[in-house]
N, C-alpha and C positions, 0 to 999 in steps of 0.2 A: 332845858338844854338837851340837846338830842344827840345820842354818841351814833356817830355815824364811822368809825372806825373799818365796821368789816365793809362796808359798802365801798370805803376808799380805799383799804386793800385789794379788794378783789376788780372790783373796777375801773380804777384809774390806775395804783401805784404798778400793779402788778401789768397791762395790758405795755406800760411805761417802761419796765424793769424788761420784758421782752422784747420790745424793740428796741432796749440800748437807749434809750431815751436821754441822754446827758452830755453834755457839750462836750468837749475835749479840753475847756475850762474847768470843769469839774464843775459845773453849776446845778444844784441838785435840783431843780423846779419844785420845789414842797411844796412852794405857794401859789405857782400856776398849776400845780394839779389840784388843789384843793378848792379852786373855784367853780371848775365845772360842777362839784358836789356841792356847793354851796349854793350856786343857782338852781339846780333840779331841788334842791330840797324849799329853794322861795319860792318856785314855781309850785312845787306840790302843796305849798300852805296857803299859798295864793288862792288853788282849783277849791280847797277844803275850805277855806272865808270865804269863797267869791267875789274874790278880790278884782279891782280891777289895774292895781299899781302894786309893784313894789318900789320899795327905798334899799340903797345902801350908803356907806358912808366911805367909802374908798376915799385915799389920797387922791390928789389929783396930780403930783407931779410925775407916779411911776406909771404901771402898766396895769395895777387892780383893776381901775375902774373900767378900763375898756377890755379885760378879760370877762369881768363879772357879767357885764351890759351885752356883750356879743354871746353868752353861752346862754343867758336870756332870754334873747330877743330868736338864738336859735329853736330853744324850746319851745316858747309862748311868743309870736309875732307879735301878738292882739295886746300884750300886755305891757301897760305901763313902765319905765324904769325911772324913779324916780334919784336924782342924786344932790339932796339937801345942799351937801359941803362945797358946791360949787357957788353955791351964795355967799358962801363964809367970807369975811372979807382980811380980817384977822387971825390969822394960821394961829400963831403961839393960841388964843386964845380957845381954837377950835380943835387943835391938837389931839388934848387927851379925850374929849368927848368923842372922836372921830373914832380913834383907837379901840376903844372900849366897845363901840358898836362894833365895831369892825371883827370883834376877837383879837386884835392886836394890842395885846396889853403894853401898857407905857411902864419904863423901867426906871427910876431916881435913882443918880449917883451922886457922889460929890463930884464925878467929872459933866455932868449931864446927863439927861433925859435920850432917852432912843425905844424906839419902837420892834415888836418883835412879830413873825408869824412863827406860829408852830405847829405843826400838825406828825402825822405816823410817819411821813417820808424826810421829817425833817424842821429845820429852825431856820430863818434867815431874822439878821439881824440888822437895823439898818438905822436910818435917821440919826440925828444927834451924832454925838464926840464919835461914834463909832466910823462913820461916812467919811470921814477927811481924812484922806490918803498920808499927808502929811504928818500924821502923829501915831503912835504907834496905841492900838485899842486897849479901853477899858482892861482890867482884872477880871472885872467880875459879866464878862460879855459873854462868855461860856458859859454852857451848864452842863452840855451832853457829854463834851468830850474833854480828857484832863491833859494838860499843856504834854508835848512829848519827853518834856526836861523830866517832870512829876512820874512819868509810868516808869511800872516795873521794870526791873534789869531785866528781869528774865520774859523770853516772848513764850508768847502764847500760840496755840497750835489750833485749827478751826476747819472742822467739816463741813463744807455744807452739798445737801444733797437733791439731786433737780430732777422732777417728771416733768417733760415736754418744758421744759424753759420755767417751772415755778416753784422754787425751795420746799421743800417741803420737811428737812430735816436737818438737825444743826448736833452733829458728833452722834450720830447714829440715833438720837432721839426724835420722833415726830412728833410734832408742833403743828397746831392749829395757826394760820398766816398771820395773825395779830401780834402772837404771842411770841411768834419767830423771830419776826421784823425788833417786838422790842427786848428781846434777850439778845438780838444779836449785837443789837445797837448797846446796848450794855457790857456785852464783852468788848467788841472795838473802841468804843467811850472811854473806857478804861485805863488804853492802850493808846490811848492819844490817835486815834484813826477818826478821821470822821469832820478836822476843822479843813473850813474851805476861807481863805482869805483874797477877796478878790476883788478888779473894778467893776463894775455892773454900769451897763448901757441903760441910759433911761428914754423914755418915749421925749421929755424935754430936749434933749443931747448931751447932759450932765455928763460927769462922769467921776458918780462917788465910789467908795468900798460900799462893800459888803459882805457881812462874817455869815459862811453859811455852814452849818453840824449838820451831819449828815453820816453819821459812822453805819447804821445800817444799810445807807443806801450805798455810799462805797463800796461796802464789802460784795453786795448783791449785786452790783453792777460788771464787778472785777472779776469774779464767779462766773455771773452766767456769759461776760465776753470770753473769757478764758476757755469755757468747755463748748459753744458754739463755734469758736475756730478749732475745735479739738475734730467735732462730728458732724461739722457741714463744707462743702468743696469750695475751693479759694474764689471761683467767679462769682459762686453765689454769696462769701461771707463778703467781698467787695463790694457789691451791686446793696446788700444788709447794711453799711457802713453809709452807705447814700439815703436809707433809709431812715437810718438812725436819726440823722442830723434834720431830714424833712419834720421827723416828728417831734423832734425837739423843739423843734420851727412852731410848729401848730400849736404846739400846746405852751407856749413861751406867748405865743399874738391872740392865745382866747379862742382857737378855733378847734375845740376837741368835739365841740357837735356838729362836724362836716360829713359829708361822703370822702372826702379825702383821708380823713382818719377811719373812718370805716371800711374805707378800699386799702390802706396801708395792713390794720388787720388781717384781715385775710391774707394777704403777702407773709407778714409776721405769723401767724400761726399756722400758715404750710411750713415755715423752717423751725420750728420748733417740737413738731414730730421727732428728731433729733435730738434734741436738746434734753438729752436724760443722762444722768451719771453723779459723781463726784468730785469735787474742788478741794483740797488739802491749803489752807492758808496757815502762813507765819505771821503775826502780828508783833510789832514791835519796836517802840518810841516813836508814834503816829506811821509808820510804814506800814504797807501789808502789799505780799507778794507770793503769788501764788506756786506752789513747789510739787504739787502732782493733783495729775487729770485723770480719772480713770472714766471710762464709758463704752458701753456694750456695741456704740455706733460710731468710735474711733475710727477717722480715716488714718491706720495706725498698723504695719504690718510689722513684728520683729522680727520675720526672716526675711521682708523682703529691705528694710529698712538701711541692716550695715553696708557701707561704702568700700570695706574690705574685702577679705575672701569669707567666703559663707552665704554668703548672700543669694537670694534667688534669681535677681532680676540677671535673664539673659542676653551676657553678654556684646554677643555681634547686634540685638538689639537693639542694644542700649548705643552702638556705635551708629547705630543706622540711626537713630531717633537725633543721634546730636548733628548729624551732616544734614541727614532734610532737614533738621528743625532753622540749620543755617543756612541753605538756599537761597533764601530770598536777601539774605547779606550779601550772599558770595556772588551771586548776580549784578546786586547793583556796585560790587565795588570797579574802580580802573579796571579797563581791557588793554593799556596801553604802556608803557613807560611816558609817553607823550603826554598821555592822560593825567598821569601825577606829577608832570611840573608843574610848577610855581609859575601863576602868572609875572609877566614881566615886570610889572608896576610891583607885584612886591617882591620881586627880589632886587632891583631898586633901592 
């Protein structure tokens, strides 16, 4: 088994984590990011056997198999994708075997069977009793994160600290990115941060739950949005916000080995030059809410800032700024009293 951990920190979770990569669902993608690295690494055992196929055993009803297949076919054209399970003809029967290739280990309860991925950025939890919207989930469907009933009375208090958009410190301590992502996911787990309960769209049209743990990626996402509107100007964190959702896009349909994720980059790490400071978070009974920003690139002035007296901004200015700035209202409103009556038919 090959731990491929720093390779998925530094090049998927993290390139993800800076461009805000996460639905406004709260969908953590743990497991569409963890494909792209699962293909490069079949494709590099492939060039080392000389090989001329790979296999996988994806489901067939969600979206693995054609993430896995397309991040393949982007690296290696020439090479086979072989996919056994679509022979299968008997699910229950091909189930567990599928899973178990897959990495997706299959779980027994006394309420049923379901299927799990899990990787650094996270846990989705899906298949079996869990998927029916209808009922309310398993006990024992969590692992990462403890019910928000169960946490502490008392919240917890949490630093984290960003070069150019990428953690690098949790309470003044510096942490190598593995170890950050799983201490942090530790403290908020704790704290009940971190569970995602939601529908999930499937390439079928279904429309099951899906319980997705996510406490580090929460917390990192909630961070580094917070301190990016802190020290980048409102056009550009707007026009960011369109980006976001593109690459959430790509990397949710399998296409992280494009030019178009490659031309987003670049986008994403010119605003990220910025993106350096501090995040103060309160954690507590699964909430987390961020309570101060501090950054050397704050678009952030205290004298020019209060709306009372003291303030710098001058005044006749600030008068003149608000009459142009209304112009083009005060133009197109009535030139007439004529003008602002009520047509006849409705007053009528």
């Amino acid at each position: 088994m090959l731990d491929a951990r720093e390779e998925l920190a530094h090049d998927f979770i993290m390139p993800a984590l800076q461009a805000g990569a996460m639905y406004p669902d709260r969908l953590s993608l743990a497991t569409a990011l963890g494909r792209p690295l699962l293909a490069r690494k079949m494709v590099e055992i492939a060039e080392i056997e000389q090989a001329g196929a790979v296999a996988h055993l994806c489901a067939n009803e969600g979206k693995e198999a054609v993430r896995l297949e397309r991040a393949v076919r982007a690296l290696a054209p020439s090479l086979a994708v072989l996919a056994p399970s679509r022979e299968v003809q008997t699910m229950d029967a091909g189930a567990p075997a599928r899973a178990t290739a897959d990495r997706r280990p299959t779980t027994a309860s006394a309420k049923g069977r379901f299927g799990i991925h899990d990787n650094l950025r996270g846990r989705s939890i899906g298949c079996g009793s869990p998927e029916d919207p209808r009922a309310e989930p398993p006990e024992n469907v969590c692992r990462l994160t403890r019910h928000p009933m169960r946490a502490p009375d008392e919240p917890a208090c949490v630093e984290l600290s960003f070069e150019r958009g990428a953690p690098t410190s949790i309470n003044g301590i510096a942490m190598p990115i593995v170890e950050l992502i799983t201490s942090l996911g530790t403290i908020a787990g704790a704290h009940g941060v971190g569970c995602i309960d939601m529908g999930k769209h499937r390439v079928l049209g279904i429309e099951p739950r899906e319980i997705h743990e996510a406490p580090a990626t929460v917390l990192l996402h909630a961070a580094h949005q917070a301190l990016q509107k802190l020290v980048v100007p409102p056009d550009l964190e707007r026009f960011s916000r369109t980006v976001s959702l593109q690459y959430a896009d790509l990397i949710d349909n399998g296409l992280w080995f494009t030019p178009l994720r490659e031309a987003l980059d670049a986008f994403v790490g010119r605003v990220q030059h910025r993106v350096s400071g501090t995040i103060r978070m309160t954690l507590f009974k699964g909430d987390c809410r961020v309570v101060e920003c501090r950054s050397p690139h704050a678009l952030y002035d205290q004298g020019s800032a209060p709306c009372g007296d003291g303030g710098t901004i001058d005044r006749p200015a600030a008068a003149g700024f608000a009459k142009f700035g209304g112009l083009p209202v005060e133009l197109s409103a009535p030139k007439s009293p004529a003008r602002r009556r009520r047509p006849a038919a409705a007053r009528a």
